[in-house]
Backbone as JSON Lines, residues from 0, in Angstrom:
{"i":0,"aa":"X","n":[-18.96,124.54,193.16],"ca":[-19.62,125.14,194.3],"c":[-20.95,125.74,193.86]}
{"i":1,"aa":"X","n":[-21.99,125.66,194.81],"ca":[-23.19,126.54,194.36],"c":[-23.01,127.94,194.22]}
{"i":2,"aa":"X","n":[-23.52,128.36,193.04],"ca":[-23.62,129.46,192.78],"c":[-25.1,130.4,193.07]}
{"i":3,"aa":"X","n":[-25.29,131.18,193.69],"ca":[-26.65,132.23,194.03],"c":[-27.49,132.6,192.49]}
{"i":4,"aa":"X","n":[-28.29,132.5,192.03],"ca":[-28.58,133.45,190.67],"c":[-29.18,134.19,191.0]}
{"i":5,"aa":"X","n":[-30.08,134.46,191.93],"ca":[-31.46,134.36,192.92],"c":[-32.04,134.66,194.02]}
{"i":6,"aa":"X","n":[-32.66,134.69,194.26],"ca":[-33.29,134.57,195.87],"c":[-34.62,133.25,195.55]}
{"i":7,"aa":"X","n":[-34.36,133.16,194.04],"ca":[-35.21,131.75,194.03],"c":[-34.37,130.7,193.23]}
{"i":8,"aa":"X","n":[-33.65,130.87,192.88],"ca":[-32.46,130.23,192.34],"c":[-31.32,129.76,192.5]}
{"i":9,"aa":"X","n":[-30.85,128.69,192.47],"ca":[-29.38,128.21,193.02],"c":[-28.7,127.2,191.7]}
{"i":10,"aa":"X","n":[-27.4,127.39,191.75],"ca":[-26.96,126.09,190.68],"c":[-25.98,125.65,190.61]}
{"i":11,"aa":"X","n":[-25.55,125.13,190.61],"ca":[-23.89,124.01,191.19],"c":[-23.79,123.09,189.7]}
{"i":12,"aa":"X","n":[-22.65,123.1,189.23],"ca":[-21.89,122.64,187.88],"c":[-21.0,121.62,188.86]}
{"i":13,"aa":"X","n":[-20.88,120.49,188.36],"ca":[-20.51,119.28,189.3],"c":[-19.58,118.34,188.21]}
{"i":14,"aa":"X","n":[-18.3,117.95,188.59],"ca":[-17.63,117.45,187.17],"c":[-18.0,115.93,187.74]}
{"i":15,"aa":"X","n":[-17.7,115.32,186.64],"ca":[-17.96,113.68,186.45],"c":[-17.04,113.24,186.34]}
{"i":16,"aa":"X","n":[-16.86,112.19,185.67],"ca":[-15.66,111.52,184.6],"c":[-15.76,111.49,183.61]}
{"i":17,"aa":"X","n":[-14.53,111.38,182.71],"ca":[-14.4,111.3,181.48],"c":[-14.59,113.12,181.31]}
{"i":18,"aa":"X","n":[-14.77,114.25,181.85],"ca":[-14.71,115.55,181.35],"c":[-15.96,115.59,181.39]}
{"i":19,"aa":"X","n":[-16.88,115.27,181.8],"ca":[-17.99,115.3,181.59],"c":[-18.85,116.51,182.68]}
{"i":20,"aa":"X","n":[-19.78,116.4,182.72],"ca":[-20.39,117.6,183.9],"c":[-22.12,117.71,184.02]}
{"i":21,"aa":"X","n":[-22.36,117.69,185.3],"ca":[-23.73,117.74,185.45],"c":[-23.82,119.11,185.99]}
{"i":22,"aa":"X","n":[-24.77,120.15,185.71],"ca":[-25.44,121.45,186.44],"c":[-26.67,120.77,186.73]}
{"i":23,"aa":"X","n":[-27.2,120.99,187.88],"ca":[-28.1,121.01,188.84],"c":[-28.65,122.73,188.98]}
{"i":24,"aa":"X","n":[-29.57,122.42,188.64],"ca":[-30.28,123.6,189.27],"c":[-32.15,123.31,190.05]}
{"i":25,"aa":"X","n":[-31.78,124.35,191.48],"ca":[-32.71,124.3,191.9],"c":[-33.71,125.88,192.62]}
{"i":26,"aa":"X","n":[-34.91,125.73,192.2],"ca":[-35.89,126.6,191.96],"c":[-37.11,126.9,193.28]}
{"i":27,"aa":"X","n":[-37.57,128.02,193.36],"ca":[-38.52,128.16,193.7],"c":[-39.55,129.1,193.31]}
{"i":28,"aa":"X","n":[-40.36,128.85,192.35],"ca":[-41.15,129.96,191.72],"c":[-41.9,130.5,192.4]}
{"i":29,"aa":"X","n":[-41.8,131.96,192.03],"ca":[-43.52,132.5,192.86],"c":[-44.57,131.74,192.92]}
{"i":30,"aa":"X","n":[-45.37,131.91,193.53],"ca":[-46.65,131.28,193.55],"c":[-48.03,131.98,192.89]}
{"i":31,"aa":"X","n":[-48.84,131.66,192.83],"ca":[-50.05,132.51,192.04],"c":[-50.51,134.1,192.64]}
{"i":32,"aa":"X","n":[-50.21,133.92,193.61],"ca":[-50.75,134.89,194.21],"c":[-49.55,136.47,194.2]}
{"i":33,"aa":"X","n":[-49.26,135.68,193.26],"ca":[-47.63,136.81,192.79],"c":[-48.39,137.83,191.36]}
{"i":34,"aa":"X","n":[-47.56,138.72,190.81],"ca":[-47.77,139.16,189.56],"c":[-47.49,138.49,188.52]}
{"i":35,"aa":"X","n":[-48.09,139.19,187.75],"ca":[-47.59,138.23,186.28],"c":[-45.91,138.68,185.89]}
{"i":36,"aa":"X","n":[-46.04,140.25,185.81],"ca":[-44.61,140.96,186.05],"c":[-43.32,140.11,187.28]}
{"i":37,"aa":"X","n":[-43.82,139.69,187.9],"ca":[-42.83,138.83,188.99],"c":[-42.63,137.23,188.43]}
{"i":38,"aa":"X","n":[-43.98,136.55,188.69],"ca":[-43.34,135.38,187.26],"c":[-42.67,135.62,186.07]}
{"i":39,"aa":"X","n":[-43.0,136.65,185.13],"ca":[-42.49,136.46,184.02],"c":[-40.75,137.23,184.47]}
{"i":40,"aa":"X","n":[-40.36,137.69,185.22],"ca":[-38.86,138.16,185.86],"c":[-38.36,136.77,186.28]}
{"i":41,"aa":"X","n":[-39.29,135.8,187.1],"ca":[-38.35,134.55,187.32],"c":[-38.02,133.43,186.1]}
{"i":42,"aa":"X","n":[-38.45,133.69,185.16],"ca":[-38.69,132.68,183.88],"c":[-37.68,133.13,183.35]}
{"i":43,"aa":"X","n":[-37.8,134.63,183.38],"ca":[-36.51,135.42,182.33],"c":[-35.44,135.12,183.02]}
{"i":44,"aa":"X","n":[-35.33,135.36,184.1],"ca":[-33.58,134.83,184.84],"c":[-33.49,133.51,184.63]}
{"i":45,"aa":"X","n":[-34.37,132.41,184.85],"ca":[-33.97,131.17,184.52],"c":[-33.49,130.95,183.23]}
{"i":46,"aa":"X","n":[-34.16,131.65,182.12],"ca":[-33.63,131.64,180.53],"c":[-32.59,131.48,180.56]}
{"i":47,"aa":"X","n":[-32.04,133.02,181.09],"ca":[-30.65,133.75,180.93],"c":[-29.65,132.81,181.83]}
{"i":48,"aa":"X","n":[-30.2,131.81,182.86],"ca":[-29.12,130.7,183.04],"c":[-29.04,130.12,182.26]}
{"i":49,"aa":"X","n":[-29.79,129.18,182.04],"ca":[-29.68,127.92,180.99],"c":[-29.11,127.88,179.76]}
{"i":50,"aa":"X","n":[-29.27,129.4,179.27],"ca":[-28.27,130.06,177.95],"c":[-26.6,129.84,178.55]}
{"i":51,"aa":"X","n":[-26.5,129.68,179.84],"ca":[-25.13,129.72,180.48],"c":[-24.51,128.95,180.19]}
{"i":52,"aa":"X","n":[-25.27,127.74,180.72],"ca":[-24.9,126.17,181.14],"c":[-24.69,125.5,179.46]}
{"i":53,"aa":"X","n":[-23.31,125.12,179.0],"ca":[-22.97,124.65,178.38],"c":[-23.63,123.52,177.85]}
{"i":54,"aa":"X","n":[-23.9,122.92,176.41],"ca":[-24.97,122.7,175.85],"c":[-24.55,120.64,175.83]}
{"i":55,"aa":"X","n":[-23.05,120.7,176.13],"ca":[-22.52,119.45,176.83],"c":[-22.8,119.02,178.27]}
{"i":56,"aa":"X","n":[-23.54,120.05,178.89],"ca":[-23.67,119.34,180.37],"c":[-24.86,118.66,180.29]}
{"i":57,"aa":"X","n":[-25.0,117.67,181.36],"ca":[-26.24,117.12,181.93],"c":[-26.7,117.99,182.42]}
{"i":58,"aa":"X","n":[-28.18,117.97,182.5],"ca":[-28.9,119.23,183.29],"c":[-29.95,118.66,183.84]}
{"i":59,"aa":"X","n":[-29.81,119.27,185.49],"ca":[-31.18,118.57,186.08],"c":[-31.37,119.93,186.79]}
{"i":60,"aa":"X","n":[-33.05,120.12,186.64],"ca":[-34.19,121.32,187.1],"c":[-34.55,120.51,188.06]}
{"i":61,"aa":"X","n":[-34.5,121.18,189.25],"ca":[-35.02,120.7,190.52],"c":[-36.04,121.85,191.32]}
{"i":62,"aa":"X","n":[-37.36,121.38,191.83],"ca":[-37.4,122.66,192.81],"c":[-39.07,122.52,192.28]}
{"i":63,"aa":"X","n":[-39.98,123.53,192.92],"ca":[-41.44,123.81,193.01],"c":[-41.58,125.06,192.02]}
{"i":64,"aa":"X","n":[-41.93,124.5,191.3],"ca":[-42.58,125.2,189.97],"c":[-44.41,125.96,190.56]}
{"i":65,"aa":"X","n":[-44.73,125.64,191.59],"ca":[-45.63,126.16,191.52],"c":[-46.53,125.92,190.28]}
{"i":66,"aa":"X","n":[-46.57,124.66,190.23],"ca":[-47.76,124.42,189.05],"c":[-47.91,123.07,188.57]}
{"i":67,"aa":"X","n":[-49.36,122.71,188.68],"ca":[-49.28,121.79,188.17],"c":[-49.1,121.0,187.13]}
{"i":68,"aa":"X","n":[-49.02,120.19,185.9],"ca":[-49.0,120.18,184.65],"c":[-50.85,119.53,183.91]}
{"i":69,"aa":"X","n":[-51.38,119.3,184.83],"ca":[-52.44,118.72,184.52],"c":[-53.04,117.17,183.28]}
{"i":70,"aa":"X","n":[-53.91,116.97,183.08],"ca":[-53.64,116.11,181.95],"c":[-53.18,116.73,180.66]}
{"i":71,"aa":"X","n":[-52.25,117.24,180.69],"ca":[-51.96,118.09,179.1],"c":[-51.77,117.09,178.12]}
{"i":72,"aa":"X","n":[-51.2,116.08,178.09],"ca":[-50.83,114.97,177.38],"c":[-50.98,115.11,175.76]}
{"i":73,"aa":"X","n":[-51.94,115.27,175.75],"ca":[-52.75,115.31,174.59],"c":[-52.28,116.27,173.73]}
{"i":74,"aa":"X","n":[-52.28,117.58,174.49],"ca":[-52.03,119.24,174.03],"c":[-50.16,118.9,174.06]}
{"i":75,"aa":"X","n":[-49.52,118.59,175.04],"ca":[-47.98,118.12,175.42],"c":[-47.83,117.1,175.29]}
{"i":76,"aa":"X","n":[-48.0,116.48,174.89],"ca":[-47.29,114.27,174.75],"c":[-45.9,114.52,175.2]}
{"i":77,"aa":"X","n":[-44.92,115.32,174.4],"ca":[-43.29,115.17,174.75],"c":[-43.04,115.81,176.06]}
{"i":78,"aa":"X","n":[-44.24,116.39,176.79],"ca":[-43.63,117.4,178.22],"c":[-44.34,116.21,179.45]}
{"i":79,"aa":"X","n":[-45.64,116.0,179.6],"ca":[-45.83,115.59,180.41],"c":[-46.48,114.36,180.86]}
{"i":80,"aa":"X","n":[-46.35,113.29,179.67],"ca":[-46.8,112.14,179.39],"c":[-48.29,111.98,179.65]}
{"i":81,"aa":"X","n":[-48.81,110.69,180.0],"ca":[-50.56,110.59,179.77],"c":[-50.56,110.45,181.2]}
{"i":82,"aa":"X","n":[-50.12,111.15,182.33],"ca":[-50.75,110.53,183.82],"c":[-50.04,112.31,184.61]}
{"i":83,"aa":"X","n":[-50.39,113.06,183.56],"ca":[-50.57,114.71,184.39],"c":[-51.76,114.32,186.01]}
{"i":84,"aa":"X","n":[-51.63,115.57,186.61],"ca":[-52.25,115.57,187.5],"c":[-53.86,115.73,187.93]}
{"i":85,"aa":"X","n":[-53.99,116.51,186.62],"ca":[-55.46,116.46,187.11],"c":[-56.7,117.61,186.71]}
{"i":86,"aa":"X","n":[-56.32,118.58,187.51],"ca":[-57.01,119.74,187.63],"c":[-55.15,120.76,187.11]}
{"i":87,"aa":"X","n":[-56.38,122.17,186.77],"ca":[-54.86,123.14,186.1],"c":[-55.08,124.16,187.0]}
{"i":88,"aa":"X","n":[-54.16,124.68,187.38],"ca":[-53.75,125.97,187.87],"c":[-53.24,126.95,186.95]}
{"i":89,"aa":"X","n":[-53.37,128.09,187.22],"ca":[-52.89,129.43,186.77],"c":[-51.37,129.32,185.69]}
{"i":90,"aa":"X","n":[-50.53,128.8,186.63],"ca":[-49.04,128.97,186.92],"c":[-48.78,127.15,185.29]}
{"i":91,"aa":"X","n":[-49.42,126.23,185.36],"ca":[-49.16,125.47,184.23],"c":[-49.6,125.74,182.99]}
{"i":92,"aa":"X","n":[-49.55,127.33,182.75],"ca":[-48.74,127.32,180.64],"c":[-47.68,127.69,181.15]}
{"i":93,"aa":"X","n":[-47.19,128.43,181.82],"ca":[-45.89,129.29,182.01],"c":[-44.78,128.06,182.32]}
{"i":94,"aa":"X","n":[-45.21,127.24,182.75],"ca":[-44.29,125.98,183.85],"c":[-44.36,125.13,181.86]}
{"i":95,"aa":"X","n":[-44.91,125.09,180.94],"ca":[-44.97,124.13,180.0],"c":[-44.82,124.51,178.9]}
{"i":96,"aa":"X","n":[-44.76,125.94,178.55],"ca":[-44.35,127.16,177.56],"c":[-42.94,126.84,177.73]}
{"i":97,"aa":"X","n":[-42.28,127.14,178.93],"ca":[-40.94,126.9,179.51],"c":[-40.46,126.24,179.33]}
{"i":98,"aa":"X","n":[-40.72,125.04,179.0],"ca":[-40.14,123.7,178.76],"c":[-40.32,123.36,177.71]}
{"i":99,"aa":"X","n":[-41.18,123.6,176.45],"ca":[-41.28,123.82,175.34],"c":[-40.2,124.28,174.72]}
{"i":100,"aa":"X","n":[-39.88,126.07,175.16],"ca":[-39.06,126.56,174.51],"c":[-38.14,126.3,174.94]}
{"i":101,"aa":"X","n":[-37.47,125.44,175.47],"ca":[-36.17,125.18,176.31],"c":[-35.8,123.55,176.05]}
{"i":102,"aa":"X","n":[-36.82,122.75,175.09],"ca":[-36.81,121.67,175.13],"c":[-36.26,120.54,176.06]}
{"i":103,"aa":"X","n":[-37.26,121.11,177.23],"ca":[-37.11,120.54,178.64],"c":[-38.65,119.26,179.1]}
{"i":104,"aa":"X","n":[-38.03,118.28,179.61],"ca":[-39.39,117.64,180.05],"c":[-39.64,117.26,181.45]}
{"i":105,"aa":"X","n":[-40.89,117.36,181.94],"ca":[-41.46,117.53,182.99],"c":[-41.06,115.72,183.32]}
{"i":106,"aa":"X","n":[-40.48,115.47,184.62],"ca":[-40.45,113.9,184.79],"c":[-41.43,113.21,186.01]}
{"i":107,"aa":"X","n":[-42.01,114.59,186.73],"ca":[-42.11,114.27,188.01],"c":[-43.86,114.24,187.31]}
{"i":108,"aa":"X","n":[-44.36,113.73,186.28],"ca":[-45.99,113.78,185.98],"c":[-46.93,112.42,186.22]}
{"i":109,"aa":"X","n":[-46.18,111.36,186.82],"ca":[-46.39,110.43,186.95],"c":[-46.98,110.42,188.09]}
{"i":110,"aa":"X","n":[-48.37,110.14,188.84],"ca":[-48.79,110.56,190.62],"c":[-48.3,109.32,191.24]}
{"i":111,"aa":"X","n":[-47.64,109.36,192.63],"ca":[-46.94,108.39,193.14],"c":[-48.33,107.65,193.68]}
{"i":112,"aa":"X","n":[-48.08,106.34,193.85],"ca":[-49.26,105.16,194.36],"c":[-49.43,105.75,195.44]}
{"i":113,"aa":"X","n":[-50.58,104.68,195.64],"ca":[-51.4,105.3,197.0],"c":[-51.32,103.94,197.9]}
């Protein structure tokens, strides 16, 4: 069942087969126009999940990060491949720091066709 962490946070542990298990979690970060003190409180609760979620589950991060990843490629190769978005916002070190230290990768950096 989904579990609350949040008022920007939600996360549901989902069994498979074979014993297996996917957590899903899904997000909504402040936006820029927030504090730094209020981002860095939503980063820290997300930590303190992911420390939760058993190191055997599948894990999928879902949700608006509020940020773009830009062409980091270069600076990130393993986070956000060579087709980042573009221009940077505020909110992409915090969104790529995060995933760094969490050895998490950004999948959605690819821009859909036109």
């Amino acid at each position: 069942f989904p579990s609350g962490v949040s008022e920007r946070t939600i996360s549901c542990r989902i069994k498979l087969t074979k014993g297996r298990f996917l957590t899903v979690v899904s997000i909504y970060s402040p936006t820029m126009s927030h504090s730094d003190e209020t981002v860095g409180q939503f980063y820290d609760t997300l930590v303190q999940l992911l420390r939760k979620i058993p190191i055997s589950d599948k894990l999928v991060i879902l949700g608006d990060f509020n940020a773009e990843v830009g062409n980091g490629y270069i600076s990130w190769p393993p986070l956000s491949g060579r087709h980042g978005i573009g221009k940077c916002i505020k909110n992409r070190i915090g969104l790529l720091t995060f995933c760094t230290e969490n050895n998490l990768v950004v999948t959605n950096s690819v821009p859909a066709e036109k």
